[in-house]
KOLKE-695987 format. One record per residue (C-alpha): residue number from 1; x, y, z. Coordinates in pm, 1 decimal, always signed. Layout:
BEGIN
NUM,X,Y,Z
...
***
This chain:
BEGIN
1,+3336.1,+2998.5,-640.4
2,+3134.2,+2625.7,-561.5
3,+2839.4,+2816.9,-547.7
4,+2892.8,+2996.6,-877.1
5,+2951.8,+2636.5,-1051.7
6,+2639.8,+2557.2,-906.3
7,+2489.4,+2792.2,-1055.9
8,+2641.7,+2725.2,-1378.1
9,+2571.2,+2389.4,-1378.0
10,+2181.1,+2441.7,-1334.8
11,+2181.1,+2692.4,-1587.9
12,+2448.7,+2532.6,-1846.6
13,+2220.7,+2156.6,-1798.5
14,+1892.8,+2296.1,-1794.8
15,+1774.9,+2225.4,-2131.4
16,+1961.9,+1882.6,-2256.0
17,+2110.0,+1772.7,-1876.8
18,+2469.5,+1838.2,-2024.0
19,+2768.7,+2054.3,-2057.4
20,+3152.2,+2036.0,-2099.3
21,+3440.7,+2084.5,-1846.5
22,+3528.2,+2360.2,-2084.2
23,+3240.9,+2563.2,-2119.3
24,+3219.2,+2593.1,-1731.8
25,+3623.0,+2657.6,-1720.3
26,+3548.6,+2941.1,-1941.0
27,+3271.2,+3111.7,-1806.2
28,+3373.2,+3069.3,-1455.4
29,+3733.4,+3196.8,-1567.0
30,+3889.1,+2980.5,-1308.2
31,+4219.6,+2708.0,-1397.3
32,+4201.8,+2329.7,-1542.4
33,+4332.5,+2204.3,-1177.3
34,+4095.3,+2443.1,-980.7
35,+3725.9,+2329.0,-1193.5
36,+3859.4,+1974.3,-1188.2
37,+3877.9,+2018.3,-782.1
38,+3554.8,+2112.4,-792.6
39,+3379.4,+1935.4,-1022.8
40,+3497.3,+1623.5,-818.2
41,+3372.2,+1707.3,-503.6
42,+2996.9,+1744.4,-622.8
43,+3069.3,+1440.0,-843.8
44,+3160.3,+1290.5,-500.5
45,+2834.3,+1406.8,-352.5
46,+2649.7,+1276.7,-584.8
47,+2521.5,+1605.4,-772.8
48,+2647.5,+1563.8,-1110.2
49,+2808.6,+1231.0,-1362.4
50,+3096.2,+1248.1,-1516.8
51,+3234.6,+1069.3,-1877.2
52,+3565.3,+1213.9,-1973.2
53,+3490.6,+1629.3,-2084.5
54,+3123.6,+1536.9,-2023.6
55,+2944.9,+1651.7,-1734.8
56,+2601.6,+1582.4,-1716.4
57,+2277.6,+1609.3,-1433.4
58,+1981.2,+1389.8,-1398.5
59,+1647.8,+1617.8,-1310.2
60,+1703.3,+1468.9,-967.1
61,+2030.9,+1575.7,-900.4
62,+1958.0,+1933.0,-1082.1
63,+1650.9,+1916.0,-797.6
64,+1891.9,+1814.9,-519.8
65,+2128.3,+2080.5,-598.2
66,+1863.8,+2369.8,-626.6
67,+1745.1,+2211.2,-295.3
68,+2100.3,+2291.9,-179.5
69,+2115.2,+2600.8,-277.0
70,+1813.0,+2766.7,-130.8
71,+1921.6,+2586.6,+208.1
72,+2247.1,+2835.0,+156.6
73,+2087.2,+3106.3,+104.2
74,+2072.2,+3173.3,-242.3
75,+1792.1,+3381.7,-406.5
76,+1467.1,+3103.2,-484.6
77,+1357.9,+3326.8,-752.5
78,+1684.0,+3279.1,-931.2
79,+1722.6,+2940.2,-870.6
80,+1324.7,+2870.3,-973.2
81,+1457.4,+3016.4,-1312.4
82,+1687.8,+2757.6,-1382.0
83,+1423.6,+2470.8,-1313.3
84,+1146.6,+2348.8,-1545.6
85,+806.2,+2295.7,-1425.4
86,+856.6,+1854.7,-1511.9
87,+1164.1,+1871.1,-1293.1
88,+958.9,+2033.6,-1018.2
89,+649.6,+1742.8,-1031.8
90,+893.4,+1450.1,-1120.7
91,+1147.2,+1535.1,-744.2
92,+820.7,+1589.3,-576.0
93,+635.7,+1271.2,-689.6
94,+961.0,+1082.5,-627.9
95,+1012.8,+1194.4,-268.0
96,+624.7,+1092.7,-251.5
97,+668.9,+764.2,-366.1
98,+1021.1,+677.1,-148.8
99,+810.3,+792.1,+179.9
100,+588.1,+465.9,+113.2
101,+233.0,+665.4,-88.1
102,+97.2,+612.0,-420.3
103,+61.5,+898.6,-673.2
104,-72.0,+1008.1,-985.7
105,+59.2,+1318.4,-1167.7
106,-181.8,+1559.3,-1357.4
107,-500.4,+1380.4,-1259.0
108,-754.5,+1531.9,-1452.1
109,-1088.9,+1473.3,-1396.8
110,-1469.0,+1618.9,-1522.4
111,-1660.6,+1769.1,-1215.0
112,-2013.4,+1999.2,-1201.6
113,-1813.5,+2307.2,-1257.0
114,-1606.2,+2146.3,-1546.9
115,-1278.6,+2018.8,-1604.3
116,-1061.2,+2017.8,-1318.4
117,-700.7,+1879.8,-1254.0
118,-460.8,+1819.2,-966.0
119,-70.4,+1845.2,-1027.7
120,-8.3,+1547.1,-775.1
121,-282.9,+1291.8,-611.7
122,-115.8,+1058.0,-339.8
123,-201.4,+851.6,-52.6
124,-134.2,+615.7,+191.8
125,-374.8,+421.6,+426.1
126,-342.8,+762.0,+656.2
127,-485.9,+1044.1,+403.0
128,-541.0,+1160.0,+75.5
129,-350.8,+1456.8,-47.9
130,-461.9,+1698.9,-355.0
131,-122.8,+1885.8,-435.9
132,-76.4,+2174.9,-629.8
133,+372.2,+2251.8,-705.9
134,+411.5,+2589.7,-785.2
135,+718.4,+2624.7,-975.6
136,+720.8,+3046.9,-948.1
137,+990.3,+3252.2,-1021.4
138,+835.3,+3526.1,-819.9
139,+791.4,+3636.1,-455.1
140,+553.4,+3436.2,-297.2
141,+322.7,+3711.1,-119.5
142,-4.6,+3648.7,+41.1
143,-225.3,+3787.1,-182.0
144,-108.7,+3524.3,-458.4
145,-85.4,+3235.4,-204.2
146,-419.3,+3312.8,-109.0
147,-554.0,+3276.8,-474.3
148,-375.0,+2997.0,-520.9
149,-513.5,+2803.4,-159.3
150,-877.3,+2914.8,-267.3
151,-856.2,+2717.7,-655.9
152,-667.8,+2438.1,-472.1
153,-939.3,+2390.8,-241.9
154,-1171.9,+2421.2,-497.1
155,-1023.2,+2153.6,-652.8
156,-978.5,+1906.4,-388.8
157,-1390.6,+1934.1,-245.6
158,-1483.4,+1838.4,-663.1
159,-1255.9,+1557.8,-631.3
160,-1417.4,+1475.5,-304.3
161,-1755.2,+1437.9,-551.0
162,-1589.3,+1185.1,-727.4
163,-1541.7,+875.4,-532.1
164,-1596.5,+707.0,-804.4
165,-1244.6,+787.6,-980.4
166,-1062.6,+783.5,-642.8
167,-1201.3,+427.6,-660.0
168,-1081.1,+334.9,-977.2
169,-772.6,+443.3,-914.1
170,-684.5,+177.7,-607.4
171,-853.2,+419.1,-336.5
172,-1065.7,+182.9,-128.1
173,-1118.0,+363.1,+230.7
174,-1377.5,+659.3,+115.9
175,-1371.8,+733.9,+457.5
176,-937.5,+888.0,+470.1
177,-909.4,+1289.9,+504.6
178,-868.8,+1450.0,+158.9
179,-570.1,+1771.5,+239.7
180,-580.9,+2047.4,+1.1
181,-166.8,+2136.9,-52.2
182,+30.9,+2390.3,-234.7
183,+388.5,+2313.5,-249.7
184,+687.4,+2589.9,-321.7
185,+1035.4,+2585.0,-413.2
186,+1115.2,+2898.9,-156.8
187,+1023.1,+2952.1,+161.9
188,+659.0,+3096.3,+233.6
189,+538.4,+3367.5,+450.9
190,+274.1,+3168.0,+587.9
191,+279.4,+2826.5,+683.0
192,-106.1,+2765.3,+636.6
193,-351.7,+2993.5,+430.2
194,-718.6,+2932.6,+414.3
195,-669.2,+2625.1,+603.1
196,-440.6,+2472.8,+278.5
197,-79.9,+2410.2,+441.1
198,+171.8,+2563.0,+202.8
199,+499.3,+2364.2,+197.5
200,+826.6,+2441.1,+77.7
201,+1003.1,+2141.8,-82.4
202,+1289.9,+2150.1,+148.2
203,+1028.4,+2010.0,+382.7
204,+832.6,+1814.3,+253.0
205,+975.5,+1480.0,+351.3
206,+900.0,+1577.2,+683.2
207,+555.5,+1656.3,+580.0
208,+489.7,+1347.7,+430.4
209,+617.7,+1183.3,+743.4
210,+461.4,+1365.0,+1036.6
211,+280.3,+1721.8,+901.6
212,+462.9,+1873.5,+1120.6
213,+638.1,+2194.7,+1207.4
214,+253.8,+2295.7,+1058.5
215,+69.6,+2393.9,+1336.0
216,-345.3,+2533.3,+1362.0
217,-616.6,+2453.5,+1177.8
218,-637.7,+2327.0,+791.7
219,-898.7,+2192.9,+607.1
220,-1008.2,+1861.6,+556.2
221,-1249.4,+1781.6,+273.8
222,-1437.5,+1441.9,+339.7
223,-1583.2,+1254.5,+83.1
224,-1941.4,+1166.9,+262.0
225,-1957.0,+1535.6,+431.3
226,-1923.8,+1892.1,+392.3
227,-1555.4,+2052.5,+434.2
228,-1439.7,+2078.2,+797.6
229,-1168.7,+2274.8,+984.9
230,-974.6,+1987.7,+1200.1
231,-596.4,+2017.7,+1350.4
232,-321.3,+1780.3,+1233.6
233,-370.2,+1602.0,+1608.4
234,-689.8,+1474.1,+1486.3
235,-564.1,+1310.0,+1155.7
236,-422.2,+958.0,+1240.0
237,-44.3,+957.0,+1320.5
238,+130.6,+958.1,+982.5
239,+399.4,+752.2,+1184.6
240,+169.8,+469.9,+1198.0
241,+42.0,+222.5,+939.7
242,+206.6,+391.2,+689.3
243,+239.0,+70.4,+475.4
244,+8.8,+140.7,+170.0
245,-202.1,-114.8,+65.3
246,-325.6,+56.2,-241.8
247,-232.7,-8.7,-610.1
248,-76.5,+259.6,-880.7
249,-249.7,+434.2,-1153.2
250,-83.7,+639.6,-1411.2
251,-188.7,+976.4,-1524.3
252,-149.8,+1192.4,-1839.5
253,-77.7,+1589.3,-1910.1
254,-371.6,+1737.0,-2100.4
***
């Protein structure tokens, strides 16, 4: 019955963060005493705020509680469906942000094959990473994951032509790896395709921290050289130095 609430509650808040202790009484057909149980223990947890009949979510805690969700067990496509694609980039660039990088959201930029944009830029003094969040509702099979590694590291080598913007926007070391990364909401069947590590967001703190469990080769796009292959081991240890001593740019959805 928690779970169905949860459920509820992403579905019931998705489009103005709010609904009443009613409406989920209701439609969960359970007792007054039995949703107030409830409803306190993830108000306890920290997944939803309370003000008298009034429960509401914050995109973070609607993120935290899809997060929880999917770690249960429950079906990603379904919970996917009860996300928007701004909740997606606004958790992601958060947990990028509290693990010490800088980032920039929809980065668009003008390259020799034309416009081009990347959902998330960030970096530390370690790397740069291109990220691409892929808020899908559906299965997440190779052939599609493939396609979607291929335009990502597309992307990320016309960015590597502009060291120019990366400049401008606090960059200063030309010289960091530039990763190529698709992030998910479920969990992938590959870990790495085409050399682009594909991450599911349940993991991506770790990620940021060590790219680790990731293991074999991914591609690393250098700014003064063609694309190499290269193994995490070779990219300085995200452990050290992490302190960024970069400044913040802000970017805008076209």
């Amino acid at each position: 019955m928690v779970t169905d609430l949860k459920v509820k509650l992403l579905e019931f808040t998705k489009t103005h963060k709010r609904t009443t202790v009613r409406d989920l009484m209701l439609e969960l057909r359970v007792d007054n005493e039995r949703i107030q149980k409830m409803l306190a223990t993830l108000r306890d947890a920290g997944f939803v705020n309370r003000i008298h009949d009034i429960i509401e979510q914050k995109s973070s805690q609607r993120m935290m509680l899809a997060q929880q969700l999917i770690q249960e067990g429950h079906d990603p496509q379904r919970v996917s469906r009860l996300l928007v694609w701004q909740e997606f980039e606004e958790f992601v660039e958060r947990a990028i942000i509290e693990s010490g990088y800088r980032a920039i959201r929809h980065f668009v930029f003008k390259s020799r094959v034309g416009r081009r944009e990347i959902d998330i830029l960030a970096w530390n003094d370690v790397w740069i990473l291109a990220i691409d969040c892929k808020h899908w509702a559906t299965r997440l099979v190779h052939s599609r994951m493939r396609n979607s590694a291929n335009a990502q590291l597309a992307r990320t080598r016309a960015l590597a032509g502009r060291t120019d913007l990366l400049r401008r926007c606090g960059i200063k070391n030309m010289e960091l790896p530039l990763v190529a990364i698709i992030l998910v909401l479920g969990e992938p069947c590959d870990r790495v395709i085409q050399g682009v590590p594909i991450v599911p967001l349940v993991k991506f703190p770790s990620f940021l921290q060590e790219g680790s469990p990731y293991e074999g080769d991914i591609t690393v796009t250098r700014t003064r050289q063609e694309s190499i292959q290269t193994t995490f081991a070779s990219i300085p240890d995200p452990k050290k130095n992490r302190t960024p001593n970069l400044t913040q740019d802000g970017g805008h959805r076209h």
